[in-house]
N, C-alpha and C positions, 0 to 999 in steps of 0.2 A: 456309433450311429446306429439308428435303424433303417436297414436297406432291405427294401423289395426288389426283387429280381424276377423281372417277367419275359418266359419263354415262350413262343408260339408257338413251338412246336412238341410234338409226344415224344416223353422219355421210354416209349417203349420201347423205343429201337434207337437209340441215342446215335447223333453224329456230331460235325463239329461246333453248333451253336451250342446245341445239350450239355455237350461235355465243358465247353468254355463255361457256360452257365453255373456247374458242378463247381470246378475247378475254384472261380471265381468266389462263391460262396463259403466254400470251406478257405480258403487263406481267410477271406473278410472274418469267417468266424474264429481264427486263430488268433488273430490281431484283437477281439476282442468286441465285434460288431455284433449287432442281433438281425440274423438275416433269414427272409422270408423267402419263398419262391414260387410262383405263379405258372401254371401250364396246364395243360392239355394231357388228359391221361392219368396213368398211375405208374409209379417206376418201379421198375421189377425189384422183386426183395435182393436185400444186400446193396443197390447199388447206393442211396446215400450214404450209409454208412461208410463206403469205399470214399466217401469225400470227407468223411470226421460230422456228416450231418445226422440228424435225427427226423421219425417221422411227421411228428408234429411242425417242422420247420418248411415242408413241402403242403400246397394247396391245390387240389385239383380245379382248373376251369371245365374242366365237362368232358365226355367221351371228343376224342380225336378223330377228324372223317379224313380219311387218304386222299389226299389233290397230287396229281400228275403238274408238275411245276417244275422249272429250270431243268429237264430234261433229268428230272428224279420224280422221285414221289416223298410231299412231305405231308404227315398226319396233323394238321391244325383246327379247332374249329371257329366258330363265329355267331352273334345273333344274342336273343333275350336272355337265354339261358346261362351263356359264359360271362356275358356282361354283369346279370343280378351277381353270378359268383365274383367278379373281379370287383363288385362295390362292396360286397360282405367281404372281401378281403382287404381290402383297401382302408377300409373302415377300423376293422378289426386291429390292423399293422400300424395304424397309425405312424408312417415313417415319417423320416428323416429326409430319406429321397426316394426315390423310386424309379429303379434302372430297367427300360426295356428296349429289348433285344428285336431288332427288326421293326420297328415303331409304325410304318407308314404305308402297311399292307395289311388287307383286310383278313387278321385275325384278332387274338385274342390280345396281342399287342398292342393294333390299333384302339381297342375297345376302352383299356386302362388307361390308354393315355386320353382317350376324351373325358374319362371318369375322375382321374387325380387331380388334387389341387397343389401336390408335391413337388418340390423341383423334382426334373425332372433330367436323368441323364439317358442318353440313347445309343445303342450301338449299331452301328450299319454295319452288315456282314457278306450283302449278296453281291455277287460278280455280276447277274443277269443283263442282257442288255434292256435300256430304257424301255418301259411299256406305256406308250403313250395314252391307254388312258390310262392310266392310274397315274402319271404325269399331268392331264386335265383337271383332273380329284382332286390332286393336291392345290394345282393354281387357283380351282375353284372356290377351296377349303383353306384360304392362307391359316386359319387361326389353328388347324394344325398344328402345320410348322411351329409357329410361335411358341407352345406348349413347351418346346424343347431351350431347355436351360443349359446345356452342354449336349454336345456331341462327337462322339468316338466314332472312328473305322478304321474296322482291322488292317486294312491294305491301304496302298494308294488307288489301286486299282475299285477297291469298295468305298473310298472317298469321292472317288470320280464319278461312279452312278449314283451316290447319296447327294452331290452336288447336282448333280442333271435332274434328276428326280424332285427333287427341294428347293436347292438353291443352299443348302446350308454345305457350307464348309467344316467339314470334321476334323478333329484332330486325329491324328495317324496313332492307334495302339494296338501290338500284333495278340492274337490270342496266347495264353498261358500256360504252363506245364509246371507241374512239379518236378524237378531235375532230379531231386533225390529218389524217383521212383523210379527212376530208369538206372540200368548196371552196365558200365562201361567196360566189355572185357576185353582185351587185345588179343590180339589172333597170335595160335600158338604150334598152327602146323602151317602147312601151304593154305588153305583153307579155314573160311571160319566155323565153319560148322559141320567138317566132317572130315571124307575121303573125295568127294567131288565137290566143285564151286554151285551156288546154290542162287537162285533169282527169287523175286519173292514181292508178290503184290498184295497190296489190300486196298480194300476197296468192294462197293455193291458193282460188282464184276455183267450182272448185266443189263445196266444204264450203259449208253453209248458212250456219254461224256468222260466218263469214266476210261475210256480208251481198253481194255483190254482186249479189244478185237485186234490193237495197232501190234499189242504183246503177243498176241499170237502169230501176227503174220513175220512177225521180227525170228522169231526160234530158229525158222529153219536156216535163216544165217546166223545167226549167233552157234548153232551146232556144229557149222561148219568148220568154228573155230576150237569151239568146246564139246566135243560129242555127248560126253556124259556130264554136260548141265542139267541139276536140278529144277525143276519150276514150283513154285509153293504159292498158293491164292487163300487169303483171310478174307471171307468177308460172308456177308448173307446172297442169295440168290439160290434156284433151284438147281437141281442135280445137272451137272454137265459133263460132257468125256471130253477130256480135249488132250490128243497122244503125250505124254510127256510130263502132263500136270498132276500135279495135287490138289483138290480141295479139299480144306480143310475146314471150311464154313465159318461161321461167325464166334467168335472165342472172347474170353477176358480180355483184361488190359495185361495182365500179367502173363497171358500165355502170348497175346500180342509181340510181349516185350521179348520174351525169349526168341523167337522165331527174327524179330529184328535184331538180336545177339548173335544168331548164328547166319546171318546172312550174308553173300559176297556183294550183291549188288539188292539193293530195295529200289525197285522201279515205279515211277510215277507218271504214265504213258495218257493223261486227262489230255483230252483234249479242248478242254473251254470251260468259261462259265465258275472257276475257281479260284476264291476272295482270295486265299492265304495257304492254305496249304501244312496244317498242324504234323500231319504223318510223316510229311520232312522231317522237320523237328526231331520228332519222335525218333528218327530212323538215324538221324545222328548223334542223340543220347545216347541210341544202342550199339553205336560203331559201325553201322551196317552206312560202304558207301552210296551215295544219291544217284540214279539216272533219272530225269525228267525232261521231261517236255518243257519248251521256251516259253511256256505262259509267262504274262509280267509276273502275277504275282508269286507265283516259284521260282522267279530271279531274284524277286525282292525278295522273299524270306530265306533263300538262298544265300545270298549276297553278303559278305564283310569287307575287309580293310584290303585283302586281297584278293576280291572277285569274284567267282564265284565258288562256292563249295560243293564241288562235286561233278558228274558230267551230264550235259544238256545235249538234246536234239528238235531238230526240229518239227512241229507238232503235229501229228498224225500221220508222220514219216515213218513207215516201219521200217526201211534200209536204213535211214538216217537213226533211230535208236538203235538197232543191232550192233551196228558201230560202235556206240557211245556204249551199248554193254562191254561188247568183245574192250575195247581201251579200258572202261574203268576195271574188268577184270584182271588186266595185264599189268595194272598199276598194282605197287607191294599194297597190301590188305588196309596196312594202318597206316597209309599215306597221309591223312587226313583227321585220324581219328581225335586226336588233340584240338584241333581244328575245328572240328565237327560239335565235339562234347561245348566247347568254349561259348560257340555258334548258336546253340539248343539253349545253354546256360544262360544265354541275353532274354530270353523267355519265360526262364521262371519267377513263379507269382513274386516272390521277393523282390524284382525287377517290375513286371507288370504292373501288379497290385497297387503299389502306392501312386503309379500315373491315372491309375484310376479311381482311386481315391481325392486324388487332385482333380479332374474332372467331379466329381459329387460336391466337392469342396463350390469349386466355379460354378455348378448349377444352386446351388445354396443361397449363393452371393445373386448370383444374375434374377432369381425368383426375386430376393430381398431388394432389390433395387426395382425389378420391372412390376411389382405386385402391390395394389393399395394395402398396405398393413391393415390398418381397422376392419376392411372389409374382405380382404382373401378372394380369394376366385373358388368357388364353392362347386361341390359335386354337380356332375347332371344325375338329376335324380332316374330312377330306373322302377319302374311299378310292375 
């Protein structure tokens, strides 16, 4: 097939749509698909390749403008400019289908899906709570909605607001990982990564939602029990001192991955506002056990046959996560590790992939049924 994939957001600074986006393209191109991709910005060198992509196979929609949104900052833009690009591209791609990502929020997203005449597949991703107008918009705008020939969401929890928001009903599909790029090593002293136990966040550490303010006020009981706890912070944000930590700022996937190799507990102290929850995952490919916060959706990606994997507290408790550190450190290291890698493994694209492919398959079908054949539903033209 030919698949376009459209991102709203800038790969300058990738996060979890960006990455699913990547991820997602390079399996479709393994498999043997011709795939396009659609966004805001330019991606810093090396990182398609890091997906088995090339540069001709990415399309810029236009310079990226920073919006303060869902208690982050996401770089999207909007208007004549991104549009004439996304019909030059549209055009050009001539697909098969055309998958975008966040469909029904005014960026470059929404732009392509007024433009295409393709089925159309869609992923819902956000946690936000409902924002009533752009709830108005849509009721206003049914023919939207309509556009949409299948549609995915990563969570239940991001089914839930895609269903408030729309009225469409998604079908549940978690985002993806390559398994084989993560290294499962088993701990081989008292610790996994060293002479002391080691704690270890990532994360844009200073958005609130993101909770590390809950990490910090947690330490000084957790030290109580552990004095010489390590504390390790991966992520972007400006210089901070905070007694006892490290930052170590925003790194590769690969050096990401080491750091969740050697770590005793990976904490995930968000307090809201969070579809799915990828760096779970992530953190139990690398053996490194879970503490998080009771969001649903980190129960659900959490969650298997025996409950949950790993320990929980309650959300922006910082006694109540100290706790659940001091216990998962007292637990033997690789209590879970089997567990965990098996848990991550339901994730990767080899799993993923082909449900969503099945989804393109559905949107295919549902165009060819809901679409006059002779006459097609034609571009809105764009001067």
């Amino acid at each position: 097939m030919r698949v376009g994939l459209v991102c709203p957001y800038s790969f300058h600074r990738p996060g979890g749509v960006q990455n699913h986006v990547l991820g997602l393209a390079g399996w479709l191109k393994s498999q043997g698909h011709q795939v396009s991709i659609l966004a805001p910005g330019t991606p810093p060198p090396g990182m398609l390749a890091e997906y088995g992509l090339v540069r001709h196979e990415f399309t810029t929609g236009g310079r990226a403008v920073p919006l303060k949104t869902n208690g982050s900052v996401a770089r999207i833009n909007f208007g004549p400019g991104p549009a004439r690009r996304a019909k030059h591209w549209l055009d050009a791609g001539d697909f098969d289908v055309v998958h975008i990502h966040e469909p029904i929020t005014p960026t470059l997203s929404l732009l392509t899906l007024w433009l295409t005449d393709r089925p159309v597949t869609a992923t819902f991703h956000t946690a936000r709570p409902v924002i009533k107008g752009l709830k108005r918009i849509n009721d206003m705008m049914p023919r939207v909605v309509r556009r949409l020939d299948a549609a995915i969401a990563v969570s239940s929890v991001a089914a839930k607001v895609a269903k408030a928001h729309t009225g469409v009903v998604p079908v549940v599909i978690g985002n993806g990982l390559a398994i084989g790029d993560y290294e499962l090593t088993p701990t081989t002293g008292t610790w996994r990564g060293g002479e002391h136990p080691r704690i270890t966040f990532i994360g844009r550490y200073e958005e609130p939602r993101k909770g590390f303010q809950v990490l910090t006020a947690a330490l000084p009981l957790v030290r109580t029990a552990y004095p010489d706890v390590e504390v390790i912070v991966v992520g972007h944000g400006d210089e901070m001192s905070v007694e006892g930590v490290e930052f170590v700022g925003g790194v590769s996937d690969q050096e990401r991955n080491r750091w969740l190799g050697v770590s005793d507990v990976y904490v995930a102290p968000q307090t809201g506002r969070e579809s799915f929850g990828i760096v779970l995952i992530e953190a139990l490919a690398c053996g490194a056990p879970v503490v998080a916060s009771r969001l649903p959706a980190f129960l659900e990606v959490l969650s298997d046959d025996e409950g949950i994997c790993g320990q929980t507290f309650r959300t922006g408790n910082s006694q109540a996560m100290a706790r659940a550190i001091v216990a998962s450190l007292r637990e033997p290291r690789d209590l879970r590790l089997q567990r965990g890698w098996r848990l991550a493994a339901s994730y990767d694209w080899s799993v993923i992939g082909p449900q969503v492919m099945a989804m393109y398959e559905l949107a295919a079908e549902n165009r060819f049924q809901a679409v006059d054949r002779p006459k097609g539903r034609p571009h809105r033209r764009i001067t």
